[in-house]
C-alpha positions as CSV (number, residue, x, y, z in Angstrom):
1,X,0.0,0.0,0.0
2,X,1.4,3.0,-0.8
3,X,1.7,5.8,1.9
4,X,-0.9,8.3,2.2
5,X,0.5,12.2,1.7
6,X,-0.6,14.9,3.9
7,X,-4.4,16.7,3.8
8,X,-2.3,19.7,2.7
9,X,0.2,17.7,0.2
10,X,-3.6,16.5,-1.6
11,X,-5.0,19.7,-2.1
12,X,-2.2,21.6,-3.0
13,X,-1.5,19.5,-5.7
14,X,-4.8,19.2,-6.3
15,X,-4.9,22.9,-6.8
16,X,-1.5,22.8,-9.3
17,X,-2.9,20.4,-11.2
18,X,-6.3,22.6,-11.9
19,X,-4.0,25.4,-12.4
20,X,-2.2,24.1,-14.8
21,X,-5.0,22.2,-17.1
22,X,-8.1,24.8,-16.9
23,X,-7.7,25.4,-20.1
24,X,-8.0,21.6,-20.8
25,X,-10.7,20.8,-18.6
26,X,-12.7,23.3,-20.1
27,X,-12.2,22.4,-23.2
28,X,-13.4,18.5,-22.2
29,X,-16.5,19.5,-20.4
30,X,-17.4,23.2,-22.0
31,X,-19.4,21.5,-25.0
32,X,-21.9,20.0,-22.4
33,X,-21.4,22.3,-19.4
34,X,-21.8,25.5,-21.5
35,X,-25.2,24.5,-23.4
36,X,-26.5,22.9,-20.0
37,X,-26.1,26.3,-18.0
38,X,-27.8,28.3,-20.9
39,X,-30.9,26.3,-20.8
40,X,-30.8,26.5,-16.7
41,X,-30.7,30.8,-17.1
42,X,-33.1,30.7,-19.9
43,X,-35.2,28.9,-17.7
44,X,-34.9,31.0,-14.8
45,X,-35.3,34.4,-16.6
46,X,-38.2,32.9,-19.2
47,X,-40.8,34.1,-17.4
48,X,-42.9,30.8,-17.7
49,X,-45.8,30.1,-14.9
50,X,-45.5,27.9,-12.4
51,X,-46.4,24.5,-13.7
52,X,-44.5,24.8,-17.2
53,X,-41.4,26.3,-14.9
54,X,-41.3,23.1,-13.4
55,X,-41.3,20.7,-16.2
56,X,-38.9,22.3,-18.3
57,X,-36.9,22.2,-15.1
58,X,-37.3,18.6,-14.5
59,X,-36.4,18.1,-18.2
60,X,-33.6,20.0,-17.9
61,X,-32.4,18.4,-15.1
62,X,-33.3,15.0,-16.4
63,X,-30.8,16.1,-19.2
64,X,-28.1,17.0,-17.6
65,X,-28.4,14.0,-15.2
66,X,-27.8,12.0,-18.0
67,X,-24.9,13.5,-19.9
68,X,-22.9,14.5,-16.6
69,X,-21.4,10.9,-16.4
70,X,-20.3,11.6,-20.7
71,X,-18.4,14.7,-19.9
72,X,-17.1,13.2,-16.0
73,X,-15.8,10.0,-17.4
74,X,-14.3,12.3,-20.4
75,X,-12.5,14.3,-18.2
76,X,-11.2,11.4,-15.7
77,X,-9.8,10.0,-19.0
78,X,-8.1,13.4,-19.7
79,X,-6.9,14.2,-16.2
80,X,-5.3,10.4,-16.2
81,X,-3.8,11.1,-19.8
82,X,-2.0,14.5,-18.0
83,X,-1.0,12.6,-15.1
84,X,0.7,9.4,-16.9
85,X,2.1,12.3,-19.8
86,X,-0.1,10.5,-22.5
87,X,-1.2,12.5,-25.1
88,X,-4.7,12.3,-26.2
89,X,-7.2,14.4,-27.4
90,X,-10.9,15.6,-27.0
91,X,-12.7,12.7,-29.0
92,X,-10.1,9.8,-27.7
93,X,-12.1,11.2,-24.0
94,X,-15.5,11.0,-25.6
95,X,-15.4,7.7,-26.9
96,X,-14.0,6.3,-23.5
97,X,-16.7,7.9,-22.0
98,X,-19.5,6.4,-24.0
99,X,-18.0,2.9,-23.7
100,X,-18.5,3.2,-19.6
101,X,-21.8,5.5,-19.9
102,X,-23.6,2.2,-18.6
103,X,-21.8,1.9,-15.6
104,X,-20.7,5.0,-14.6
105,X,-24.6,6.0,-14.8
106,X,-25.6,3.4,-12.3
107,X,-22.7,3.9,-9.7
108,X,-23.8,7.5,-9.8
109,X,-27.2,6.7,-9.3
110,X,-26.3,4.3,-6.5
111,X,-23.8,6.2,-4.7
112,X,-26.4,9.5,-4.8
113,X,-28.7,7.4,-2.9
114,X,-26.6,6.2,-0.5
115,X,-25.4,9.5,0.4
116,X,-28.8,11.0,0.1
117,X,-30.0,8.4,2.8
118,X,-26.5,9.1,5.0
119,X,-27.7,12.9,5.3
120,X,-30.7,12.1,6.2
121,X,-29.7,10.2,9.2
122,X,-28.3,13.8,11.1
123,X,-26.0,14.0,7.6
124,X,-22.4,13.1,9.4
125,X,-23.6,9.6,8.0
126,X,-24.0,10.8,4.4
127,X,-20.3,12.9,4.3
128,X,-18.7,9.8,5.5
129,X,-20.1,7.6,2.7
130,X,-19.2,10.5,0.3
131,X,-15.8,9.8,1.3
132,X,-15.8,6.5,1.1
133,X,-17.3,6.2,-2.2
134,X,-15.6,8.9,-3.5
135,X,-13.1,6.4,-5.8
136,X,-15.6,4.4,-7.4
137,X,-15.8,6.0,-10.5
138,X,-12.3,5.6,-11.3
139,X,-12.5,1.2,-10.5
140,X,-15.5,1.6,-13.1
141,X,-13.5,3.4,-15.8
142,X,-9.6,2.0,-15.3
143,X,-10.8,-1.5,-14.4
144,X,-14.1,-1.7,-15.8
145,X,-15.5,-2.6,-12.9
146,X,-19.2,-3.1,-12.0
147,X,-21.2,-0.6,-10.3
148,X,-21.7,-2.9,-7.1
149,X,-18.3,-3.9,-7.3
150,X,-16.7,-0.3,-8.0
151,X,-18.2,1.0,-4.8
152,X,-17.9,-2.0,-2.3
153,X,-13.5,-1.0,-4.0
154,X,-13.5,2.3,-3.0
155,X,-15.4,1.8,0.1
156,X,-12.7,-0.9,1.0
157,X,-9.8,1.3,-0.2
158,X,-10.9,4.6,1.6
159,X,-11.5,2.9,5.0
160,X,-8.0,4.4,6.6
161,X,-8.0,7.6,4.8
162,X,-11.7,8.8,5.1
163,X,-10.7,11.8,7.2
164,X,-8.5,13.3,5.1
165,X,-10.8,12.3,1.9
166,X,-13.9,13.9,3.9
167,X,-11.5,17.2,5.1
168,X,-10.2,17.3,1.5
169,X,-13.5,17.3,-0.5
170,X,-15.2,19.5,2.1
171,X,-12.8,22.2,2.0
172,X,-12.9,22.4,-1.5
173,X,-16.5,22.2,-1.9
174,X,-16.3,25.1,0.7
175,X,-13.9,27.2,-1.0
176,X,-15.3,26.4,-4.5
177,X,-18.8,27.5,-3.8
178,X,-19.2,30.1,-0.9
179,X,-17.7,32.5,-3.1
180,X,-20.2,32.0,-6.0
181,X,-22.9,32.1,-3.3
182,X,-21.3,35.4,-2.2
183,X,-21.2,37.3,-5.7
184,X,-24.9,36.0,-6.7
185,X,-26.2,37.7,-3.3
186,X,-23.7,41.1,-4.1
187,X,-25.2,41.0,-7.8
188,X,-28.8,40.7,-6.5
189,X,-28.6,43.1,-3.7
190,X,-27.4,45.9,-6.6
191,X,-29.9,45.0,-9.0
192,X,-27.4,44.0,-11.7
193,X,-28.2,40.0,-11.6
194,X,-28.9,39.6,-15.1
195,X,-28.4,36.5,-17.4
196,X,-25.1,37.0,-18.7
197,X,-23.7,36.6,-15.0
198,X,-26.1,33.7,-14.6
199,X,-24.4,32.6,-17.1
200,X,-20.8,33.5,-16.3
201,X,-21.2,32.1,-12.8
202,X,-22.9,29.0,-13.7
203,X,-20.1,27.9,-16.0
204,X,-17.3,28.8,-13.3
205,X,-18.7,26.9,-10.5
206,X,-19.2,23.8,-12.7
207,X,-15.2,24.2,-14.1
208,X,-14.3,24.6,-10.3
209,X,-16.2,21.2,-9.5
210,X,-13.8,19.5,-11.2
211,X,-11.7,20.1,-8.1
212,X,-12.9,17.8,-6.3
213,X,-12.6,15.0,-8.6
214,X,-8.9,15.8,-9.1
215,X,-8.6,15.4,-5.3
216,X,-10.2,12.0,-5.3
217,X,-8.6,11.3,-8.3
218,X,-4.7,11.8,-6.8
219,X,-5.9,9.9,-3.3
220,X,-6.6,7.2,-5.7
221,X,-3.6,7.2,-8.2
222,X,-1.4,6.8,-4.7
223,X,-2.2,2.9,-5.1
224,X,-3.1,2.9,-8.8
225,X,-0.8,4.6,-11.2
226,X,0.3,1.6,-12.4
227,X,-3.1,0.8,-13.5
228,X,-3.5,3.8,-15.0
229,X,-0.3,4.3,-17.0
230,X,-1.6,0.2,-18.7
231,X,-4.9,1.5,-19.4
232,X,-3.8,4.4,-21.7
233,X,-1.0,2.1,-23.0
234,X,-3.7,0.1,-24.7
């Protein structure tokens, strides 16, 4: 087993490596991220009533819902690429990502509802399975693992590192969206929130998700980069 860096060591290089590959990241999840926010401003300043509001927002939803695992597997495949210093492009991504679309869909699914029942149980419950299923997206993609089986892996895996899994998504969920939360209140308060920094802010705070994947993603390359380095080989 390899040994387990720092809290700080993670998210520091969790932060270079965002720093360093915005540009990419964006340019992997802007075709889906980009369209999906549009449609979520156009439907909060359309002006619809009440009842068609809601199910163009449960469409909307419904959409995005289903793509997110396209663009999150494209961008695990991407971020692994960087990491082993494999070159591959934007469509190499997309096509791994629809060969694990299946999958990755149900451990989503799966691990939502495990942590949505956690929080409901005085939510410590639901922050500690986050943490402990936080890796099992990467066992479905890099050894096309089973949803089942992907998440009973990372719940083994995690079991000595949860803290510092838990402290490290936390913070970053923290840092990553109090300040959103702070400029849509300053833009609102002034009478200036319009749809272009809907927009604007909807896009950044979906590019600074990918944060906390990177951060799962290095806690799970400690024991895996081996794996990794053989998957892009092929």
């Amino acid at each position: 087993m390899a040994t387990m860096k720092t809290f700080a060591q993670l998210v520091t290089e969790t932060w270079h490596f965002f720093l360093n590959h915005w540009a990419g990241i964006f340019k992997i999840i802007g075709p889906f991220i980009v369209p999906l926010n549009v449609a979520y401003v156009a439907l909060e300043f359309s002006g619809f009533d009440g009842t068609s509001a809601s199910e163009m927002l449960w469409l909307t939803m419904g959409f995005g819902i289903a793509i997110y695992p396209i663009y999150q597997a494209a961008f695990i495949a991407y971020m692994a690429a960087s990491v082993a210093n494999n070159s591959i492009d934007s469509q190499q991504c997309y096509r791994i990502a629809l060969q694990v679309w299946p999958r990755l869909m149900l451990v989503y699914i799966l691990t939502a509802v495990a942590i949505g029942m956690g929080l409901a149980l005085f939510i410590v419950p639901g922050f500690i399975i986050m943490a402990r299923v936080a890796l099992a997206d990467f066992y479905c993609i890099f050894e096309q693992a089973q949803p089942l089986d992907a998440i009973r892996k990372s719940w083994e895996k995690t079991r000595a590192w949860q803290w510092e899994i838990l402290k490290g998504l936390l913070l970053i969920i923290a840092l990553t969206s109090i300040p959103i939360w702070v400029l849509e209140a300053a833009f609102a308060a002034v009478n200036i929130w319009n749809p272009l920094f809907a927009l604007l802010l909807g896009v950044l705070a979906s590019v600074l998700g990918t944060l906390t994947t990177i951060f799962a993603f290095r806690v799970y390359t400690l024991e895996n980069e081996k794996l990794i380095s053989k998957h892009h080989d092929n």
